[in-house]
MIDONU-438949 format. One record per atom (N, C-alpha, C): residue in three letters; chain; atom name; x, y, z. Coordinates in steps of 0.1 Angstrom, whole numbers. Example, Ala and Ser with C-alpha at 12.3 -4.5 7.8 and 13.67 -1.06 7.14 Angstrom:
ALA A N 132 -57 78
ALA A CA 123 -45 78
ALA A C 132 -33 78
SER A N 128 -22 71
SER A CA 137 -11 71
SER A C 129 0 79
//
This chain:
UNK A N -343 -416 -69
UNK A CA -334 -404 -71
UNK A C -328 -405 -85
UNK A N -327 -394 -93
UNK A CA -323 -390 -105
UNK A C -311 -390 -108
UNK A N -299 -399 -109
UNK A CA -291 -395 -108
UNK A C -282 -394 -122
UNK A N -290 -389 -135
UNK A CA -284 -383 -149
UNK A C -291 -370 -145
UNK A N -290 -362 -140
UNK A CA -296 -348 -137
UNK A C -281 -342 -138
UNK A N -286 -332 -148
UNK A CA -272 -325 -150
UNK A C -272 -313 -143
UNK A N -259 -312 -131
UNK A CA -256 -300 -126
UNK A C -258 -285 -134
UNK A N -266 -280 -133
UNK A CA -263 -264 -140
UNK A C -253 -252 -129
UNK A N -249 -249 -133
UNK A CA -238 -238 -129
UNK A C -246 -223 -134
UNK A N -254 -222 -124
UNK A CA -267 -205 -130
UNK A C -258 -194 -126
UNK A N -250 -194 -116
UNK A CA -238 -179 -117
UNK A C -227 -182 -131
UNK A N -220 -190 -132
UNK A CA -214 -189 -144
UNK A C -228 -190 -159
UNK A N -239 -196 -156
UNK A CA -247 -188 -170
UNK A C -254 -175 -168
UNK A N -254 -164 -158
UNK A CA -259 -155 -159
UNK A C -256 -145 -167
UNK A N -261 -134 -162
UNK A CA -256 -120 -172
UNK A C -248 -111 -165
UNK A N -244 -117 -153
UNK A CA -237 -109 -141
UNK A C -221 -104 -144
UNK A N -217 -92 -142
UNK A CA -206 -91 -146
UNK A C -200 -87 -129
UNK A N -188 -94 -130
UNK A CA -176 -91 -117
UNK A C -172 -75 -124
UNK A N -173 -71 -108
UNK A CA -159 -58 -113
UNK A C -152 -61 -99
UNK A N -137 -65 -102
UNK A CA -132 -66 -90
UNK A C -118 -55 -88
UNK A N -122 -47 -80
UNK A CA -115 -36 -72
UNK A C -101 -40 -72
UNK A N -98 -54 -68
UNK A CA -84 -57 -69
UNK A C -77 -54 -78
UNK A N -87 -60 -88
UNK A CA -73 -60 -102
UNK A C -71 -45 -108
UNK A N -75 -37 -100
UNK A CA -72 -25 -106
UNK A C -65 -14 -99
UNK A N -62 -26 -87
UNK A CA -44 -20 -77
UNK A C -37 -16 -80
UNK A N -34 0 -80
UNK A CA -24 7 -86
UNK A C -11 4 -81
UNK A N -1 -1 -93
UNK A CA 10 -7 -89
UNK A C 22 7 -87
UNK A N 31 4 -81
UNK A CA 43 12 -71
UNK A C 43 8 -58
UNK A N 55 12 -54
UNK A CA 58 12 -42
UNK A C 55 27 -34
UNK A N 49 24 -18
UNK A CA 47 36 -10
UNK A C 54 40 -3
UNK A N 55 54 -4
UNK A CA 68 57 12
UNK A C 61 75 12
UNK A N 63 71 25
UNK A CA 63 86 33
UNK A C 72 93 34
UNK A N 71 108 30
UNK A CA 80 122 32
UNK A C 78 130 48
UNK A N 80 125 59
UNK A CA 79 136 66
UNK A C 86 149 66
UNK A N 84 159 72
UNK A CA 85 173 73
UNK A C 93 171 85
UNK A N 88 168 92
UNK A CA 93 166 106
UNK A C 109 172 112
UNK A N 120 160 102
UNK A CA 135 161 105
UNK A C 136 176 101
UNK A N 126 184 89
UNK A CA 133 199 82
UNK A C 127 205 90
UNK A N 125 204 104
UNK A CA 121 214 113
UNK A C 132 216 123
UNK A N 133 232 122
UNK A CA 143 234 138
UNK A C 137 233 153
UNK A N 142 224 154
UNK A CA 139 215 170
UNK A C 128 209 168
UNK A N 123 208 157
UNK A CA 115 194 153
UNK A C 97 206 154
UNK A N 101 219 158
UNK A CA 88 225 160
UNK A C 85 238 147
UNK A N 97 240 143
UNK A CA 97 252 137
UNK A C 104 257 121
UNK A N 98 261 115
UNK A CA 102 260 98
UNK A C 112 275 95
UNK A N 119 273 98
UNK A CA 132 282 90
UNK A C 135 285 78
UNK A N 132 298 74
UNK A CA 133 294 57
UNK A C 142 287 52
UNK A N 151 298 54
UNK A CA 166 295 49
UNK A C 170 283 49
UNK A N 175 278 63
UNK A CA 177 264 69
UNK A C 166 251 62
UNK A N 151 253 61
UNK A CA 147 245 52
UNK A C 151 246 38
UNK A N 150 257 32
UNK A CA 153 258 18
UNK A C 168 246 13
UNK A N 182 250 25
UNK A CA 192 244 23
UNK A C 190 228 25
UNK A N 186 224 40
UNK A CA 181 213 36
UNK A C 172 203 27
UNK A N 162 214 18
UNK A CA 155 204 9
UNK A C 163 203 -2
UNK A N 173 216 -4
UNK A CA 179 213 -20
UNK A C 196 205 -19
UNK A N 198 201 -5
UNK A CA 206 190 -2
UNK A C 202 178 -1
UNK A N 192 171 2
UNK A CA 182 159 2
UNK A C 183 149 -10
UNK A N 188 136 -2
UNK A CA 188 125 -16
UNK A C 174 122 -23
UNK A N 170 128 -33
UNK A CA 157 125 -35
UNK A C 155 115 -41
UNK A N 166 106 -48
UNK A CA 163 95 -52
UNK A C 159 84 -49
UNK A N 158 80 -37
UNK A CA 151 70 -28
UNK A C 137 71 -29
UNK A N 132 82 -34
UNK A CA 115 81 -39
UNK A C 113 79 -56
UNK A N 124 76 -60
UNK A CA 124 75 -77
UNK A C 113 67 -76
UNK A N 103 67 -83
UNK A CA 92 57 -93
UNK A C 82 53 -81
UNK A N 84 59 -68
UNK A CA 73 59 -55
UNK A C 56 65 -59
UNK A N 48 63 -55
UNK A CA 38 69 -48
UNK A C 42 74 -31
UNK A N 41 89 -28
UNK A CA 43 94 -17
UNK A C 35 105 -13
UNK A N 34 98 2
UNK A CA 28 108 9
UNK A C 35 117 17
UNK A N 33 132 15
UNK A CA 39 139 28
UNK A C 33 146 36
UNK A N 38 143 46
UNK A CA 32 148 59
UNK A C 39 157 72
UNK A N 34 157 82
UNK A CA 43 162 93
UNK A C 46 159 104
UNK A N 49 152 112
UNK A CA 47 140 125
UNK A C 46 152 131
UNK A N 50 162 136
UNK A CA 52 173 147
UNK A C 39 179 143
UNK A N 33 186 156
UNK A CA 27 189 159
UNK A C 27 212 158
UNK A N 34 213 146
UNK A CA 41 225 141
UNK A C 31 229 128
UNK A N 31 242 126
UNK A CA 23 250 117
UNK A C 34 252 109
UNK A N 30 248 95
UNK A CA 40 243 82
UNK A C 33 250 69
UNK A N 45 264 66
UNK A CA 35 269 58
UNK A C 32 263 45
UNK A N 24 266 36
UNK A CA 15 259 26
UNK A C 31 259 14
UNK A N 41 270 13
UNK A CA 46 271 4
UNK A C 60 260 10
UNK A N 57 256 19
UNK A CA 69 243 23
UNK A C 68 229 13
UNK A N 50 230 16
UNK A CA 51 215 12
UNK A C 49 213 -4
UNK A N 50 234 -11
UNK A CA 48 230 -27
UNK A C 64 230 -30
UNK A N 75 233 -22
UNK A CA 85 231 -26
UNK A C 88 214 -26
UNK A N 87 209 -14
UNK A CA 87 196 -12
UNK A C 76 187 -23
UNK A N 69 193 -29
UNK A CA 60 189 -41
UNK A C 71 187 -55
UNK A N 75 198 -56
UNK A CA 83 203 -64
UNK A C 96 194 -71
UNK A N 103 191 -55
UNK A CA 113 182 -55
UNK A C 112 170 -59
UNK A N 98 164 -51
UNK A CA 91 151 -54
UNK A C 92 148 -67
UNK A N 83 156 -75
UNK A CA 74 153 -89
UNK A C 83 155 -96
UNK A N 97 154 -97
UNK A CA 109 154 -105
UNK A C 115 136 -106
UNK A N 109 131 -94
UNK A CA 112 116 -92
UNK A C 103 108 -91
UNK A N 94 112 -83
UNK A CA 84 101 -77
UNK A C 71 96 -87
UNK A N 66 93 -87
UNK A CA 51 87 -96
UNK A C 39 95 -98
UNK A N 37 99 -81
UNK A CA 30 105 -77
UNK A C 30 107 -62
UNK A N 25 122 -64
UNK A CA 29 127 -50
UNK A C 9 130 -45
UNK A N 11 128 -31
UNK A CA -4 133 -22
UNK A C 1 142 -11
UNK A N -8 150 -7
UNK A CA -1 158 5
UNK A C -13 150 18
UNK A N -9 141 30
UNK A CA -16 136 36
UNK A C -8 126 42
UNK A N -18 115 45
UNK A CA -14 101 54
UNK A C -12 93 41
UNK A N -12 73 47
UNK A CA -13 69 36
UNK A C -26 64 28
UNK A N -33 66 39
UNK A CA -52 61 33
UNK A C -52 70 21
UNK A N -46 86 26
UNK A CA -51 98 16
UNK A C -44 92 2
UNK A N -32 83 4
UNK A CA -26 79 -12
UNK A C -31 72 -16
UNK A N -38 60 -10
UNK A CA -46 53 -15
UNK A C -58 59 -25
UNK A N -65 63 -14
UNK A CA -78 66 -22
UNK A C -72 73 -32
UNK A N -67 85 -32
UNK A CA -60 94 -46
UNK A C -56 84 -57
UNK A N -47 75 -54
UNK A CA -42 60 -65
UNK A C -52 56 -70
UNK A N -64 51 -62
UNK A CA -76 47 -68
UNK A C -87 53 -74
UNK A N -88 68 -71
UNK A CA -98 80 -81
UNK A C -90 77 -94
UNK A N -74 80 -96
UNK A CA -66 78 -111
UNK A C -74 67 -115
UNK A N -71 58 -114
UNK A CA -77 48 -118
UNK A C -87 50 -123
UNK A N -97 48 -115
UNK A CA -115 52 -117
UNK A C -116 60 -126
UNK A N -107 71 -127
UNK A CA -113 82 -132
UNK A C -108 73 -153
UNK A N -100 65 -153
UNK A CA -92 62 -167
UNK A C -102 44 -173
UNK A N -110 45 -166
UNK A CA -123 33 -163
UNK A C -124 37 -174
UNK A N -131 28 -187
UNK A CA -140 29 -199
UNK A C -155 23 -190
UNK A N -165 33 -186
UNK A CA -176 30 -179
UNK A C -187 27 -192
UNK A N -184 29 -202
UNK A CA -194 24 -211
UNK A C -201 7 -211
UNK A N -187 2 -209
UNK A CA -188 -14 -211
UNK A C -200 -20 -197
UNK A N -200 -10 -192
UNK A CA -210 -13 -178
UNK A C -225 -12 -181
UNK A N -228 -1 -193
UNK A CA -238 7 -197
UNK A C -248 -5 -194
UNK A N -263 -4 -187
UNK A CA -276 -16 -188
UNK A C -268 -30 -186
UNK A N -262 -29 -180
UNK A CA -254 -42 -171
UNK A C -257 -47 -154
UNK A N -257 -57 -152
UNK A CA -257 -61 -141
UNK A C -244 -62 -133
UNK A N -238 -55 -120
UNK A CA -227 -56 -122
UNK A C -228 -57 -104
UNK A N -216 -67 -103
UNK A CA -212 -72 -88
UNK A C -198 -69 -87
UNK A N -198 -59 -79
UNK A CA -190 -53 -71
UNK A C -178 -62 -59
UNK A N -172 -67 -65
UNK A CA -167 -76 -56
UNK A C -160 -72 -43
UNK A N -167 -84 -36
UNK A CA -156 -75 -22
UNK A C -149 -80 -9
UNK A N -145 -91 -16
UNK A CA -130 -97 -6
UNK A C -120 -92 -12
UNK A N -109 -90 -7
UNK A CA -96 -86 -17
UNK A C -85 -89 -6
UNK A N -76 -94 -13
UNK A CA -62 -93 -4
UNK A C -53 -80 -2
UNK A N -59 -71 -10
UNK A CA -45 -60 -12
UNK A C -58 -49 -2
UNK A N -56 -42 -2
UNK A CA -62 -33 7
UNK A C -67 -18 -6
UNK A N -84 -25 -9
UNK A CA -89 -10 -13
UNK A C -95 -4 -1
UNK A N -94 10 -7
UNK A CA -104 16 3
UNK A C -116 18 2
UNK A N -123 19 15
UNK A CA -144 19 16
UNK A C -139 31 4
UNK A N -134 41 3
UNK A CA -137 49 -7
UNK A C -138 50 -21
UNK A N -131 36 -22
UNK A CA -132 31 -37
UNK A C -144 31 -42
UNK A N -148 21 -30
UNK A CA -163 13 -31
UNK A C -172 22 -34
UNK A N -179 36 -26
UNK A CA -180 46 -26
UNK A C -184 52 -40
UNK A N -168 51 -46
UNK A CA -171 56 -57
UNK A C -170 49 -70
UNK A N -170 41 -68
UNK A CA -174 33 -80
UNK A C -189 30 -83
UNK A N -193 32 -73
UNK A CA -208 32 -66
UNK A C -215 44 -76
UNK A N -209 53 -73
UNK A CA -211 64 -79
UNK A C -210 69 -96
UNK A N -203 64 -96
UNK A CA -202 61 -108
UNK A C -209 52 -120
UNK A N -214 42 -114
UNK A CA -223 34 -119
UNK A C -234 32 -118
UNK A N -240 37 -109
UNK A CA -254 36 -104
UNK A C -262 46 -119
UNK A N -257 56 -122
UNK A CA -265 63 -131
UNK A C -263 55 -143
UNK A N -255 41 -148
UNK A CA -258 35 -160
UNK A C -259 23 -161
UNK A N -256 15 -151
UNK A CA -261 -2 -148
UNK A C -276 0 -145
UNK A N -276 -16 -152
UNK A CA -296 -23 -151
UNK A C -295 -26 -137
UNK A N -285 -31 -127
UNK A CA -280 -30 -113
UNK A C -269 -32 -104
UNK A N -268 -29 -95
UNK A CA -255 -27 -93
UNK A C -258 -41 -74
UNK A N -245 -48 -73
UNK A CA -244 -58 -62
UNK A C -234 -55 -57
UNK A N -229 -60 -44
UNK A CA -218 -62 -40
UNK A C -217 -79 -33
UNK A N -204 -82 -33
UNK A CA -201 -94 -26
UNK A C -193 -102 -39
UNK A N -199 -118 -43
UNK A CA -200 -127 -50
UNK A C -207 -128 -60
UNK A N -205 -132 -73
UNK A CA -218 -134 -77
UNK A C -230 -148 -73
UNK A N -220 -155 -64
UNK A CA -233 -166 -54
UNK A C -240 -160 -48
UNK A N -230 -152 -38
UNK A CA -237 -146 -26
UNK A C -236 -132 -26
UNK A N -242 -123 -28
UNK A CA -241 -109 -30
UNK A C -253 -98 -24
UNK A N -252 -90 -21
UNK A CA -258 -81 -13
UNK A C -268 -70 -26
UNK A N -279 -75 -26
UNK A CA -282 -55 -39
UNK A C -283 -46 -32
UNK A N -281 -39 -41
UNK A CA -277 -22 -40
UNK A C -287 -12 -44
UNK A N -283 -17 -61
UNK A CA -296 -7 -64
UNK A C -297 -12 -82
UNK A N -313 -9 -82
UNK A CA -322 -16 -96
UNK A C -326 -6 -101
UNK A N -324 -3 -115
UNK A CA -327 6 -125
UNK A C -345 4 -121
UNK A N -353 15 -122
UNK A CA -363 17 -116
UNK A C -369 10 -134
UNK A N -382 4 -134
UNK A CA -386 1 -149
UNK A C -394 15 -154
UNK A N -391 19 -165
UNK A CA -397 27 -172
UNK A C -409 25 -178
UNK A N -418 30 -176
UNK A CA -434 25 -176
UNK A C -431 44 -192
UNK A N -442 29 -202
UNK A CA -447 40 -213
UNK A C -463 45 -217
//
């Protein structure tokens, strides 16, 4: 046995580039707006009565948030409630979604995506990483997917040890 055989490390000499989903976790804090309390008897939207309650509301506790608002009751909430309640928000918060919190998520992560310099990807091999401690969403994935596939030589997911392909620039025949 050989034992001056020099270890090669072939993922750190490849041409493989990480893109890892993580590091591109949009920072703030999340909190939910329900609708719910501004309803009479928890079923019913009042103008008036809503109107006074939203423009009495400490809204500062969503200063510098990402927020989602929603409705726990099971009540018909007309569309011009939740642009007041928009209204109020976007005077404090970061960013407002109308939804749950997945819907903020993904929304946090299109921003993102969408502020990507995708050039640097252009005829690249690129591995999609995908363990993460913070929580992206399959929708990320989805769309970054999307995004890429029309300009990488190809696209992985996983590790760059252990990785899954996706999809290979088809060869151009002349």
């Amino acid at each position: 046995m050989n034992t001056d055989t020099e270890i090669v490390n072939r993922v750190a000499n490849s041409s493989l580039i990480t893109l890892d989903l993580e590091a591109l976790y949009p920072e703030g804090e999340r909190l939910g707006f329900d609708l719910e309390p501004f309803l009479f008897q928890g079923l019913v939207l009042r103008e008036k009565d809503f109107r006074e309650a939203i423009a009495a509301f400490d809204w500062e506790q969503y200063r510098n948030a990402n927020v989602f608002v929603y409705c726990s009751a099971d009540a018909i909430v007309p569309t011009w409630a939740y642009m007041l309640v928009a209204l109020k928000l976007s005077a404090v918060a970061k960013f407002v979604v109308n939804g749950n919190a997945e819907v903020l998520e993904i929304a946090l992560f299109r921003k993102v995506l969408e502020s990507i310099d995708l050039d640097q990807y252009t005829g690249k091999k690129i591995v999609v990483k995908g363990c993460s401690k913070l929580p992206v969403p399959t929708d990320t994935y989805m769309e970054i997917t999307r995004l890429l596939a029309p300009i990488v030589q190809s696209l992985m997911f996983g590790e760059p040890c252990s990785n899954v392909p996706l999809y290979k620039k088809p060869l151009q025949r002349t």
